[in-house]
C-alpha positions as CSV (number, residue, x, y, z in Angstrom):
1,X,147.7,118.1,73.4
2,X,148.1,114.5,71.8
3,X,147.7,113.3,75.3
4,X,144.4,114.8,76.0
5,X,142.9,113.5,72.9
6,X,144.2,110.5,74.2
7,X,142.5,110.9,77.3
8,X,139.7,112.0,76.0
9,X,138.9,109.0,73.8
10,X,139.5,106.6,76.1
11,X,136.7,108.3,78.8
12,X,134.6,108.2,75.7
13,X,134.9,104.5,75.3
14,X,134.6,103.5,78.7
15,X,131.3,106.0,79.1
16,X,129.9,103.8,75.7
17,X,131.0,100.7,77.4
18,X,129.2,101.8,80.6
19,X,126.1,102.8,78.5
20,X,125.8,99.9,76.4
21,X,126.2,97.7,80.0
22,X,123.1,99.5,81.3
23,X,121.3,99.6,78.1
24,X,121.6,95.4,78.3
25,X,120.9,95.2,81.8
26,X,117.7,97.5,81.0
27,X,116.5,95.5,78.2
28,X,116.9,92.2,80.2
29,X,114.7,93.9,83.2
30,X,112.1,95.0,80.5
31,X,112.0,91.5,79.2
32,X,111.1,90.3,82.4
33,X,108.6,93.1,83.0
34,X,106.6,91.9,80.0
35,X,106.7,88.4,81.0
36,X,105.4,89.0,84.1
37,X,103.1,91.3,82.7
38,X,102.0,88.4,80.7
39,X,101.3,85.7,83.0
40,X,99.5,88.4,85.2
41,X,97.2,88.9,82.4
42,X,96.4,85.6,82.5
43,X,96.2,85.3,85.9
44,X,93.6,88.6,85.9
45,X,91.7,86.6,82.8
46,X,91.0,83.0,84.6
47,X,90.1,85.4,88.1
48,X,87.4,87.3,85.7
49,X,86.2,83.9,84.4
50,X,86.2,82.2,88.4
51,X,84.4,85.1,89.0
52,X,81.9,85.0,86.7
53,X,81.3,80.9,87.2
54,X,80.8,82.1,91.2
55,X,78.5,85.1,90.3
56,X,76.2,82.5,87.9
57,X,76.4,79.2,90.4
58,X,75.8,81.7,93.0
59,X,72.5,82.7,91.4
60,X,71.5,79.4,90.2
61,X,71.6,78.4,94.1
62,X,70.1,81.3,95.3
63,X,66.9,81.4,93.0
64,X,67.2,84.6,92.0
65,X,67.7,85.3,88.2
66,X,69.5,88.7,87.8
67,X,69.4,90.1,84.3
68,X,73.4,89.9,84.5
69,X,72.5,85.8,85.1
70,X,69.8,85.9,82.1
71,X,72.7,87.3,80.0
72,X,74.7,84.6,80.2
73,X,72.1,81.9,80.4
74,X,71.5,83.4,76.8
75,X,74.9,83.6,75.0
76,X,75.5,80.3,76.9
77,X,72.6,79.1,75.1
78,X,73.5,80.6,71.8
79,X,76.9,79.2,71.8
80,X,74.8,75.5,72.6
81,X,72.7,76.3,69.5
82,X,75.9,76.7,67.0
83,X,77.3,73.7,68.2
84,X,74.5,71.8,67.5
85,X,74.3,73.4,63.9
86,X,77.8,72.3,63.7
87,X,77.5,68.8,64.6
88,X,74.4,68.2,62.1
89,X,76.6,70.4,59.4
90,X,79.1,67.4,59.6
């Protein structure tokens, strides 16, 4: 019976020892997921903004001004404007 205990406790360990393995080697793959998750964020982020610089040189070259063009021609303008007010705040 002392035996079995035995036996017993020692398959316990080595399952725990097996689990805590995994549970590293699961935490170092999620790691790595979010870090790639990052820098694909990024990625997605400077695509959006290369998009948008085609989409606006596009319709500079083209003549036509869509309201999507006017848009940004605005806050482009507005963000012009506070820098100015910064510069003559200093």
């Amino acid at each position: 019976m002392l035996e079995d205990v035995r036996h017993h406790i020692e398959q316990l360990i080595a399952r725990y020892e097996a689990e805590k393995t995994e549970n590293n080697r699961l935490r170092q793959e999620l790691h790595a997921c979010e870090e790639t998750r990052a820098a694909l964020r990024k990625q997605i982020m400077e695509l959006e903004s290369e998009i948008q610089t085609q989409k606006l040189a596009a319709a500079f070259s083209g003549g036509i001004a869509t309201p999507e063009v006017k848009a940004k021609v605005d806050t482009l303008i507005k963000e012009i404007d506070k820098c100015i007010s910064y510069l003559e705040e200093a």
